[in-house]
C-alpha positions in Angstrom: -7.2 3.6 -1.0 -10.7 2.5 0.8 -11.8 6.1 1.0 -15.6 5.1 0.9 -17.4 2.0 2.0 -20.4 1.1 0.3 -22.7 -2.0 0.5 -21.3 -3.6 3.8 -22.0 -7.3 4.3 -21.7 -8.3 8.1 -20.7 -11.0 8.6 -22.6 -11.7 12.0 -24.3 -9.0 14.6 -23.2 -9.1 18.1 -24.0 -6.7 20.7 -21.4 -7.4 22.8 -18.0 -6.0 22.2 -16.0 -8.6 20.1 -13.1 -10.0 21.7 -11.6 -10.9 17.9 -11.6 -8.0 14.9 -15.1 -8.3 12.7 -14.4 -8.9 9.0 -16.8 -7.4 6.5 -16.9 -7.3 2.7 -18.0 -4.3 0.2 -20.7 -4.6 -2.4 -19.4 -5.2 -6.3 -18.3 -2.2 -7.7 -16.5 -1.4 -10.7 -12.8 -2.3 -10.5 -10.5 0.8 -10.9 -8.0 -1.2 -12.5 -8.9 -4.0 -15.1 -11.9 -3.3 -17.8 -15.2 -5.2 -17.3 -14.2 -6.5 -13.9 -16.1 -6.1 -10.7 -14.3 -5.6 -7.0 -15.1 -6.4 -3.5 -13.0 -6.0 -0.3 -12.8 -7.5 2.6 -12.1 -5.3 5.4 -11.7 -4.7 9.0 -11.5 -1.8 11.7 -8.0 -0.8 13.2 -8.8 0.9 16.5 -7.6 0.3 19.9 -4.7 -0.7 22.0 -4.3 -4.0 19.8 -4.1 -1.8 16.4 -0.3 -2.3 15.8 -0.2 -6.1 16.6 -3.0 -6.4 14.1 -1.4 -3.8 11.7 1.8 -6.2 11.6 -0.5 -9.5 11.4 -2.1 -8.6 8.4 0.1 -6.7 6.1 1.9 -9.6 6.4 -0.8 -11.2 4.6 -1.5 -8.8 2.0 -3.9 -6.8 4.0 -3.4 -2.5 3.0 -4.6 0.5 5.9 -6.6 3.2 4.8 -7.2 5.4 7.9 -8.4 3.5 10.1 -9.3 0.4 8.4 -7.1 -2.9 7.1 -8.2 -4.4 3.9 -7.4 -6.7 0.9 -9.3 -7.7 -2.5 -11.9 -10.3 -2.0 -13.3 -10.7 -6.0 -15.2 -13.5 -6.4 -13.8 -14.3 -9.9 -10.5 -12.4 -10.1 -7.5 -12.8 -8.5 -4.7 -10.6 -10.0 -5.0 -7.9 -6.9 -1.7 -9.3 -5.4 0.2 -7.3 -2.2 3.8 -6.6 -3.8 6.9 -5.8 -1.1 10.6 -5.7 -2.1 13.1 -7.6 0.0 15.3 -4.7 1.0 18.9 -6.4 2.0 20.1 -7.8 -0.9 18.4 -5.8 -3.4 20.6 -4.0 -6.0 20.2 -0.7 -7.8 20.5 -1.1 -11.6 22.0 1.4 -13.6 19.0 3.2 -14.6 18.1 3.5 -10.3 21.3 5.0 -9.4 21.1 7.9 -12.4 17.7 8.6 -10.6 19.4 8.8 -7.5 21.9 10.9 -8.9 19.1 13.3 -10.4 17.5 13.9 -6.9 20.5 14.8 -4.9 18.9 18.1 -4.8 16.6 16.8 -2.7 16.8 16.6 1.1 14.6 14.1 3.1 12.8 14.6 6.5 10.6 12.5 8.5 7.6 14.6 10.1 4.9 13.0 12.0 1.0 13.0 10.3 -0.2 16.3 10.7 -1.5 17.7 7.1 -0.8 21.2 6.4 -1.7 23.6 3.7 1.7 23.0 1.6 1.1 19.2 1.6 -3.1 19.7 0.0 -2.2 21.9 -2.4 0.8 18.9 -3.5 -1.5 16.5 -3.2 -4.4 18.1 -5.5 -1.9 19.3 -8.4 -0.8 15.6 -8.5 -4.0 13.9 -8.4 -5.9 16.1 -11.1 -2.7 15.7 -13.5 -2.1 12.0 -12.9 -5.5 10.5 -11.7 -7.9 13.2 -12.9 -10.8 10.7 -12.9 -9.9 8.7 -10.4 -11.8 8.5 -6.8 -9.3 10.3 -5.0 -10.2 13.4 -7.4 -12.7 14.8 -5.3 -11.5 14.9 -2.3 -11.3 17.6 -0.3 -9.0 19.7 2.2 -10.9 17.5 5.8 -10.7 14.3 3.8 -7.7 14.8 2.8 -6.4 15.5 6.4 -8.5 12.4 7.8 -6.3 10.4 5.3 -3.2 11.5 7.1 -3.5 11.5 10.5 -6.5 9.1 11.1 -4.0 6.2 12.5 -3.6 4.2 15.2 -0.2 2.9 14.2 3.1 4.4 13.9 3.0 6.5 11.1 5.3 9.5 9.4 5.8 11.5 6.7 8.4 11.4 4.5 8.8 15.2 2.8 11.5 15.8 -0.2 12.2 19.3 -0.6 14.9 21.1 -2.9 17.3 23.3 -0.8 19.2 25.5 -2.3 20.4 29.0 -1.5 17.7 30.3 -3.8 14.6 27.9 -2.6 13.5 25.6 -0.4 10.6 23.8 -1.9 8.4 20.6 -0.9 7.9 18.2 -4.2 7.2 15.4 -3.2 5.3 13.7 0.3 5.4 9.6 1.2 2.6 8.7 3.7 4.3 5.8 5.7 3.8 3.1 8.0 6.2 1.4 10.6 5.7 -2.4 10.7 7.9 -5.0 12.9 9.5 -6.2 9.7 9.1 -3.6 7.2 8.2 -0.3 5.9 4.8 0.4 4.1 4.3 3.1 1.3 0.6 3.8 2.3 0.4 7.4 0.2 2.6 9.1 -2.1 2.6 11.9 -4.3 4.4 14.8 -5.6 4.4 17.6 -8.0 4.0 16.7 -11.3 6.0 19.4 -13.5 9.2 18.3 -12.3 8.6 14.3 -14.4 12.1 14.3 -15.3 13.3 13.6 -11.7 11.4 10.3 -11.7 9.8 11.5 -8.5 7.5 8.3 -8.0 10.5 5.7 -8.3 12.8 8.1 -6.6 10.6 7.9 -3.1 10.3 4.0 -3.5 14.3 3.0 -4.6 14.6 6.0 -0.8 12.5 3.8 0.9 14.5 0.7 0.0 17.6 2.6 1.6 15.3 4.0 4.4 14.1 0.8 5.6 17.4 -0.8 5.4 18.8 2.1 7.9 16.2 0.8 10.6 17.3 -2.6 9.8 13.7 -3.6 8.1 13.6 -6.5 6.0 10.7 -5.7 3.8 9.3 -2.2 2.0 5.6 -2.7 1.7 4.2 -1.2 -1.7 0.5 -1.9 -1.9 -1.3 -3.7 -4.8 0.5 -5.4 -8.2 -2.1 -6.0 -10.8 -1.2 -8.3 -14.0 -2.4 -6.4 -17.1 -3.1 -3.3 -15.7 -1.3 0.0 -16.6 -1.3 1.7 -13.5 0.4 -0.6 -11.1 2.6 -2.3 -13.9 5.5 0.1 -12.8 5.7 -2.1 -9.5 6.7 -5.0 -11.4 9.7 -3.3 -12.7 11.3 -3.4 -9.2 13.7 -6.7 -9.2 13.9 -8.9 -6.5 9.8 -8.6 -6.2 7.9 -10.8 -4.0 3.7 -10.8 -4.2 1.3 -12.1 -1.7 -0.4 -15.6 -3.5 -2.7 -18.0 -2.6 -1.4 -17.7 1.1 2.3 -17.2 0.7 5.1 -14.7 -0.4 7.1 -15.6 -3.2 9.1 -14.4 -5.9 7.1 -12.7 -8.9 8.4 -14.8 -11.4 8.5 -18.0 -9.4 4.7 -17.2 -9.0 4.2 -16.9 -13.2 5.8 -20.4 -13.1 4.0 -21.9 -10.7 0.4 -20.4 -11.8 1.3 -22.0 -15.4 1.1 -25.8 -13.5 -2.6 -27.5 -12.3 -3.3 -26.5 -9.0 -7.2 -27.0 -8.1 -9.4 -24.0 -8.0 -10.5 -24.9 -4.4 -7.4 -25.3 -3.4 -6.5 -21.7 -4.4 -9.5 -20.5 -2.8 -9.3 -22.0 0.6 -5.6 -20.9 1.1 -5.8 -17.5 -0.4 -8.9 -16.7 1.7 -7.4 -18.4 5.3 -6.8 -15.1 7.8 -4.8 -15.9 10.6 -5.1 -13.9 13.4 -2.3 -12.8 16.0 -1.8 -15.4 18.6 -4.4 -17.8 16.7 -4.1 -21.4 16.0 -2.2 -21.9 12.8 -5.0 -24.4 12.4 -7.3 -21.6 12.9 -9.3 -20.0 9.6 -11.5 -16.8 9.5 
């Protein structure tokens, strides 16, 4: 999540109101998810009646929403920050997927739209400080947290899982999502963390795959894959799994072949740094 931006480098001033989105990029700061790395994004506003054209634009090339604002890794000497999405109509549930589906059929799901209540902070603060205790999202508190879920200019909802039973009806776990022309994207989950023997985390993700194929979606959008890092390993273990690379969408294990042949470092760089706006020249780089 881009909850705070530090160290802004505009690109150029204007007074004039812009008639294309401003691009800007963060200062260095310690990455969150590889040791002795430095991160910098590069990020733009989403406001305004073009927001959802420019929402579907650039998730498409690995581009993330935080609120109100699109953005994607920009390191000047990493590259293992790669957007992950998992082609929805063909993929199969292993064996080990469907006992999780099997596990959560106490659950019921409902789609709410983004308005943060009481029940969905205190969710949302007994997972962080058990799972991320020192990460950046620690801190935050009951108005940030309720900027984080209905600052949006795009179609967003909630996706709540409660148990119903005769003797309870109980929210455990909350997916912030995103609509996109050909997908769904998994902007914010979390849930309660005594119940780890439901799988809660996968179960929202393999529900999503079935969501997005009910509205006839292609892709479910699930944020950042990093190589070699513990947190966001767990993405990899999704199978088909395509990743955002050096301009295109391919396979993850096609893209561990093809990173093992020559290609030229500015080659990579041009390509993986190319925006292409909606209704722009193909021809045309930002």
């Amino acid at each position: 999540m881009l909850s705070h931006i530090r160290g802004v480098t505009k690109k150029n001033m204007r007074h004039s109101l812009p008639k294309t989105p401003q691009f800007y990029v963060t200062a260095p700061q310690e990455c969150p998810y590889l040791d002795n790395r430095v991160e910098r994004k590069l990020f733009t506003a989403l406001s305004g009646p073009g927001s959802e054209v420019l929402n579907n634009a650039l998730s498409k090339q690995g581009f993330r929403r935080s609120q109100n604002v699109l953005y994607r890794p920009s390191c000047a000497d990493c590259s293992e920050c790669l957007s992950a999405r998992i082609p929805t109509e063909n993929y199969e549930f292993s064996k080990s997927e469907k006992k999780i589906f099997r596990r959560n059929k106490i659950l019921k799901r409902s789609i709410k739209s983004p308005i943060a209540t009481e029940e969905h902070f205190e969710l949302f603060k007994s997972y962080v400080l058990c799972r991320h205790e020192k990460g950046g999202m620690a801190g935050m508190d009951e108005y940030e947290f309720t900027s984080m879920i209905e600052e949006t200019s795009v179609e967003t909802f909630l996706c709540e899982y409660s148990v119903m039973s005769e003797d309870e009806n109980r929210l455990v776990a909350v997916s912030l999502t995103d609509r996109i022309n050909d997908g769904l994207s998994m902007v914010y989950s979390f849930y309660d963390p005594s119940m780890n023997k439901l799988s809660l985390g996968k179960y929202m993700i393999l529900d999503h795959v079935n969501l997005a194929r009910e509205q006839k979606l292609a892709y479910l959008y699930l944020g950042y894959w990093v190589k070699g890092s513990k947190k966001m390993n767990y993405k990899s273990q999704y199978s088909p799994l395509e990743v955002f690379s050096n301009g295109t969408w391919s396979n993850i294990e096609n893209r561990a072949r093809k990173a093992s042949s020559k290609t030229t470092e500015s080659n990579f760089t041009e390509k993986n740094n190319t925006i292409f706006l909606p209704d722009s020249p193909k021809n045309e780089q930002y």
